[in-house]
C-alpha angles and dihedrals in degrees: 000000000000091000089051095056092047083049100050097048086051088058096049104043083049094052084047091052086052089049095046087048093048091043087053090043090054094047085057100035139060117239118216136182145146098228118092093200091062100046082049101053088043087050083051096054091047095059093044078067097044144031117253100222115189117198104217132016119166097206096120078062105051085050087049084050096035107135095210092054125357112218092355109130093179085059094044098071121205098184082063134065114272143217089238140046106284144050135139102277093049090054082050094056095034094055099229112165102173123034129187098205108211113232093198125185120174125242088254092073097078093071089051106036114303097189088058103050089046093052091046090054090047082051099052095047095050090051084058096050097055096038090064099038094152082064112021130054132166109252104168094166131050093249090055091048093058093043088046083050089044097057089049090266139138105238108217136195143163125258115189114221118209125012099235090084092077082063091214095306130123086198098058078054100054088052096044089060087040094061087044121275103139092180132045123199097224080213147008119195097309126064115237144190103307106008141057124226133206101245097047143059108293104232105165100041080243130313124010122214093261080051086055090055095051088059089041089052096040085052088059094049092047098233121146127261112226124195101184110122089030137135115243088251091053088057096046095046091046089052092058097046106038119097089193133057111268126210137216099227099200114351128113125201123306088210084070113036106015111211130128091255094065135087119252121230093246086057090049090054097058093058096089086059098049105037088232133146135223106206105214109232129214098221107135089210086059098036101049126047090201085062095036088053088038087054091047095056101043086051081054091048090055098046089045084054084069124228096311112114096210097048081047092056088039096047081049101055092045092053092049096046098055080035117056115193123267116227122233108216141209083251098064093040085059086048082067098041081056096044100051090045090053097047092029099027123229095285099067106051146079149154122281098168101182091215118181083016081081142062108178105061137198126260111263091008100078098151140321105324100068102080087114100042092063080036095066090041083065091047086059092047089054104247105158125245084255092054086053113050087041075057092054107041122318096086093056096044086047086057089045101050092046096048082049090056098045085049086057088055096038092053095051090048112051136357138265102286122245100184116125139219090244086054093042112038100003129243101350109254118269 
């Protein structure tokens, strides 16, 4: 009995050398292969080691817009298939391990009670999170969102979409921390007080100083910067102030698809230095040039149509109809992956899918699911097993560790700030 346990263990700490060798081989070494069922099953390997953390999903949305039951999350039932892109079965299938879960409020909001709006949606995503404990668990550090994805569970935080929530205020932004957004989008599609944004007309030439202060306080939270939505001076501006690594939530390459939403090459170089990540979206409008430049000219058919609502639904219909919509594929959402890994490099970039913030979808990426799927098309590009996992977690956790470690020093260094925006910039613009 004794040999064949010697020899047993012999056979097994062999089969591991050749593992660990194989495994080595992988990190260093690009796997490719044809077969789709392959590259799946090694993409599925790869996310039982690490987390799948995606930057931006609007779910708490969708519940707050759900028809049936506006704002209801019993209603909106997450064991069951759903009208949207996610439920629980689909993040099964799809792998994901982390989720920043987007409490979006739309720039609207701020004539009509920003704060509010912005609790309500924090409400109504931590409801979410407790009403489904065997999947969910709230992992609001790096370190939480390994040990969620440890224990078989999906590791879930708050990222806050669009700056004029805080309503001017360094305090709001101290609660809302405090109630677990861990990221804060400086701008959504309108430019506000103290940043512009990329949608909109750009009146600061960037950030303001009270804009400046925003980035320095958010550093000693340690609560993410994120650039996404915003104009190519707010990134900028943010870059040079911030102490801590920022992320673009949900935005691709504007070399590729050139629209306002996504991230210049100039902006791109500057992650290394930074540590930052650019969470690749899967927007058609912002994957796909033919969509970006279909989207362009219906916009222009509407406005030709005049001020009138029905010639403008007339004049749309009519546009559709001669011009059928392009579709956006898996394939160009891995272009910007590339791209971004080629100006950027792999270390600084990750997947923000933006999933039930959209209604066109992209081809292959239908919802939720489909992780592994864009995943394998990456084995068969040659990305290495380290590039990907850097792809599916590890970047981010990397941002958020570090943010979490500047906030340790900043904290230690100076106190919470009490400037505000009428000492730094003057009275906020009408």
């Amino acid at each position: 009995m004794l040999n064949v346990t010697r020899t047993l263990a012999a056979t097994l700490l062999g089969a591991a050398a050749i593992s660990s060798t194989a495994s080595a081989q992988a990190a260093t070494q690009p796997l490719r292969t044809a077969d789709l069922a392959t590259r799946l099953a090694h993409v599925r390997t790869l996310l039982q080691e690490v987390p799948l953390v995606d930057g931006h999903n609007d779910l708490p949305w969708a519940m707050r817009q759900f028809a049936d039951a506006p704002l209801d999350v019993d209603a909106y039932d997450l064991t069951r298939p759903t009208p949207g892109h996610t439920d629980l079965a689909r993040l099964r299938t799809g792998g994901i391990g982390g989720q920043f879960w987007s409490v979006y409020i739309p720039a609207e909001a701020r004539d009509s009670g920003a704060a509010r709006t912005q609790l309500e949606q924090i409400d109504i995503a931590r409801r979410t999170i407790a009403r489904y404990p065997a999947e969910f668990t709230w992992a609001p550090s790096a370190q939480a969102l390994r040990d969620a994805h440890k224990a078989g569970r999906i590791g879930s935080l708050l990222g806050m979409e669009g700056g004029h929530a805080i309503e001017n205020s360094l305090g709001a932004l101290r609660a809302f921390y405090d109630l677990g957004a861990r990221y804060m989008t400086l701008t959504h599609s309108a430019t506000i007080d103290w940043a512009d944004a990329g949608t909109d007309v750009a009146r600061h030439g960037g950030l303001t100083a009270f804009g400046r202060e925003v980035v320095r306080e958010m550093n000693r939270l340690g609560m993410l910067v994120d650039l996404s939505h915003t104009s190519p001076g707010t990134m900028s501006d943010a870059l040079d102030e911030t102490e801590a690594p920022v992320i673009f939530s949900h935005s691709n390459a504007r070399a590729l698809t050139d629209v306002p939403r996504n991230v210049p090459d100039s902006i791109l170089r500057r992650m290394p230095a930074n540590g930052g990540v650019v969470m690749i979206t899967f927007v058609p409008g912002f994957s796909s040039q033919r969509v970006a430049d279909w989207n362009t000219r219906l916009t222009a058919a509407r406005n030709a149509a005049g001020s009138d609502a029905d010639a403008q639904f007339r004049a749309v219909a009519a546009f559709r109809e001669a011009n059928p919509l392009p579709r956006a594929t898996l394939a160009d959402v891995a272009d910007h992956l590339d791209h971004v890994k080629r100006v950027a490099g792999a270390a600084h970039v990750g997947l923000g899918a933006d999933y039930d913030g959209i209604t066109d979808v992209v081809q292959g990426l239908e919802d939720v699911s489909k992780y592994p799927e864009l995943l394998a098309e990456l084995v068969q590009r040659g990305w290495t097993d380290d590039e990907l996992r850097g792809l599916i977690g590890e970047n981010v956790l990397r941002v958020l560790a570090r943010a979490e470690q500047v906030a340790a020093r900043l904290q230690r260094e100076r106190p919470a700030s009490t400037k505000t925006i009428r000492a730094l910039d003057g009275a906020p613009l009408p």
